[in-house]
C-alpha positions in Angstrom: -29.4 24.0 22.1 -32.3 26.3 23.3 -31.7 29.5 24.9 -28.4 31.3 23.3 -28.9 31.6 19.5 -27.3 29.2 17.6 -23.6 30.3 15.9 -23.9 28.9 12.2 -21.1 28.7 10.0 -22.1 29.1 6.5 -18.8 27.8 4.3 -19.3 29.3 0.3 -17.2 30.1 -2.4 -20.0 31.3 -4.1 -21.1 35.1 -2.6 -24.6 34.8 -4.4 -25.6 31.2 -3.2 -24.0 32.2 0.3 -26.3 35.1 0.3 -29.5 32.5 -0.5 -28.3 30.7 2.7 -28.1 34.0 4.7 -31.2 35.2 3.9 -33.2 31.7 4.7 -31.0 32.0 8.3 -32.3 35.7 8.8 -35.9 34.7 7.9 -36.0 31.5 10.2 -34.8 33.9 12.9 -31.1 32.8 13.0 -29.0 36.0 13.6 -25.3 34.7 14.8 -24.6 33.7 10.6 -21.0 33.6 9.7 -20.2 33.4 6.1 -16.4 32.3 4.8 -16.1 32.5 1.2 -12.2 31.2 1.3 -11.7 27.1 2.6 -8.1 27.8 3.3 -7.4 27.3 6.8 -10.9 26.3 7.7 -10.1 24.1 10.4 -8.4 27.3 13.0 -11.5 29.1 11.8 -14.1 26.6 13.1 -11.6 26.3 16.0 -11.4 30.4 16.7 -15.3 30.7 16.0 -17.0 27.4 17.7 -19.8 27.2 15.5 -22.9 24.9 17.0 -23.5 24.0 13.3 -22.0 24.1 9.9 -23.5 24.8 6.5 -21.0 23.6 3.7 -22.4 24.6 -0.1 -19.7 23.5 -2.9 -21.6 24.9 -6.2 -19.6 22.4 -8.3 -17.0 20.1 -6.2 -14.8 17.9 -7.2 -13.5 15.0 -5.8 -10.2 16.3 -3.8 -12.8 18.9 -2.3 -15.4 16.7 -1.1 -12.7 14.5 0.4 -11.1 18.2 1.9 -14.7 18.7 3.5 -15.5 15.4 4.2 -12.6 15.2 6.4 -13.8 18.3 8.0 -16.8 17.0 8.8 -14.8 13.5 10.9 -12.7 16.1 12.7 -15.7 18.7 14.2 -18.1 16.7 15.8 -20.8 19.1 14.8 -24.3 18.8 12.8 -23.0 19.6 9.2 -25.5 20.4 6.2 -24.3 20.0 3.0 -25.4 21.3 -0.7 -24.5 20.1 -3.6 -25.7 20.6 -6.9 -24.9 16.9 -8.1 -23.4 13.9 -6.6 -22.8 10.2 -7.2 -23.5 7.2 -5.0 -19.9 7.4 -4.0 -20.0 11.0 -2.4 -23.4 10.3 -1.0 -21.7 7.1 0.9 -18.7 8.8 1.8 -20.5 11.9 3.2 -22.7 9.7 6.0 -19.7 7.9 6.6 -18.2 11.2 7.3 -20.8 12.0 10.0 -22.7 14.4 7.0 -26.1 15.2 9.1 -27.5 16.3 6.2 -26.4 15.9 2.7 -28.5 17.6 0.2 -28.2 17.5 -4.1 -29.9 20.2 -5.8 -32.0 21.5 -3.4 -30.7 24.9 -2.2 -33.2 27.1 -1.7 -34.0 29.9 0.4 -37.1 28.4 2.2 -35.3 24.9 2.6 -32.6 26.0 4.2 -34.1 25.9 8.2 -35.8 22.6 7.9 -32.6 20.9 6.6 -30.6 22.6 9.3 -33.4 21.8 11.7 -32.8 18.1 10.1 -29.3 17.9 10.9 -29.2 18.8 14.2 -32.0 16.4 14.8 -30.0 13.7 13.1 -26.7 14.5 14.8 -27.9 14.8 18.3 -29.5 11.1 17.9 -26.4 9.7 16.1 -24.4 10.8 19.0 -26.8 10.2 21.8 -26.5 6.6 20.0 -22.8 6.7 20.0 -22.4 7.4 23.3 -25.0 4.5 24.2 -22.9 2.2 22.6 -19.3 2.7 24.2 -21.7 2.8 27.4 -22.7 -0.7 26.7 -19.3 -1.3 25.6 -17.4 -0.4 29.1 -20.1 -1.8 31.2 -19.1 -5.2 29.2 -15.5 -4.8 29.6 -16.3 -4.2 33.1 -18.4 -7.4 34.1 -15.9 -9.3 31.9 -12.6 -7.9 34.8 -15.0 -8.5 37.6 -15.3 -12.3 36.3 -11.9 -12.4 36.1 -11.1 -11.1 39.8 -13.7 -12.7 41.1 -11.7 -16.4 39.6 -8.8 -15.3 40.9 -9.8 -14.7 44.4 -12.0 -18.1 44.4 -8.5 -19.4 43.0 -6.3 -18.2 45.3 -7.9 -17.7 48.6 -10.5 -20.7 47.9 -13.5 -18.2 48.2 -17.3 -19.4 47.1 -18.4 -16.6 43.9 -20.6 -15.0 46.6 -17.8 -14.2 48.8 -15.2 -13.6 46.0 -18.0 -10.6 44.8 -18.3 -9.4 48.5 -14.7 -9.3 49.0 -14.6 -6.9 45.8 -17.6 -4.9 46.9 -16.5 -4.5 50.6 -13.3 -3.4 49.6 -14.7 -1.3 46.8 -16.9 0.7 49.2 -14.1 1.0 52.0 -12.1 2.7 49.4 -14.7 4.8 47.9 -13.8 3.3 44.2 -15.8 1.6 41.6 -15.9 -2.4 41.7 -14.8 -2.4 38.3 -11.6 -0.5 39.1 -11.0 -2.9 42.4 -11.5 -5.6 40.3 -8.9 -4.2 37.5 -6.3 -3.5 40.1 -6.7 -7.1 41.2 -6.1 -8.6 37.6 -3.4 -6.1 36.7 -1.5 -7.8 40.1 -1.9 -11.1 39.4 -0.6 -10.7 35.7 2.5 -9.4 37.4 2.9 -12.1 39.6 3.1 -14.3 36.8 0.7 -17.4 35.2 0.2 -18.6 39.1 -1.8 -15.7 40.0 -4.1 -15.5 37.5 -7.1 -17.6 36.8 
């Protein structure tokens, strides 16, 4: 996130505390600050301004309005501070299950304000780096798992050893410039259609 400066989107009813958050922005050296005092219609907002993070402050929320920005926060899929002045155990749960980077009770001031924002991109970025890790691991699984599957189908059906059931699937894979996995899919999807004799 180096290089342009960063668009923050500061979301406060309340002009004073907003104005605490602006001016710990400024003096970190964050210039692109956008303050919304009104929540209606936040969502087109975010959408029309493409913040790379947001800063939520609710001075005194209640539940309906921690749920409103909690939901926010699922739909964005961007590092979100938030400050609060008090919480439960409840809200503190449901904001990291809500993908909250940083969820903070009682603690806005001025000079806090860039090391929790550094905080929750730092936390974001590794969430999401470990997100996208796991549906990695996730499709390479699924993959192997349709590879086995071809591969017992061809060793089925043509009488091939495993060896040669694999090199069958690479060779073809390679002469038509596709993915193994996708070979093998294509070959499983076939002999579903072809009914419970030309499967494994």
């Amino acid at each position: 996130m180096r290089g342009a400066p960063l668009k923050i989107l500061v979301i406060d009813e309340n002009r004073p505390r907003a104005t605490i958050i602006d001016a710990g922005l400024r003096e970190a050296g964050h210039e692109a600050v956008t303050i919304i005092h009104d929540v209606t219609g936040i969502a087109a907002r975010i959408e029309e301004l493409q913040p790379d993070v947001i800063v939520i402050d609710l001075e005194n929320p209640n539940r309906d309005m921690l749920e409103n920005m909690f939901q926010l926060s699922r739909a964005v899929k961007r590092p979100i501070a938030m400050f609060v002045d008090r919480s439960d155990m409840a809200s503190i749960e449901a904001a990291i299950d809500a993908g909250v980077s940083a969820y903070v009770v009682d603690g806005l001031k001025k000079e806090r304000v860039k090391p929790i924002l550094d905080m929750a991109i730092i936390r974001f970025n590794a969430f999401s780096r470990m997100a996208r890790e796991l549906e990695e691991a996730r499709s390479e699984l699924e993959s192997r798992k349709v590879v086995e599957r071809a591969k017992g189908i061809l060793m089925k059906s043509r009488g091939l050893s495993e060896a040669d059931a694999y090199g069958l699937l690479r060779k073809t894979a390679m002469n038509e410039n596709r993915k193994i996995s996708e070979i093998a899919q294509s070959l499983v999807t076939a002999a579903g259609l072809l009914g419970p004799g030309g499967d494994a």
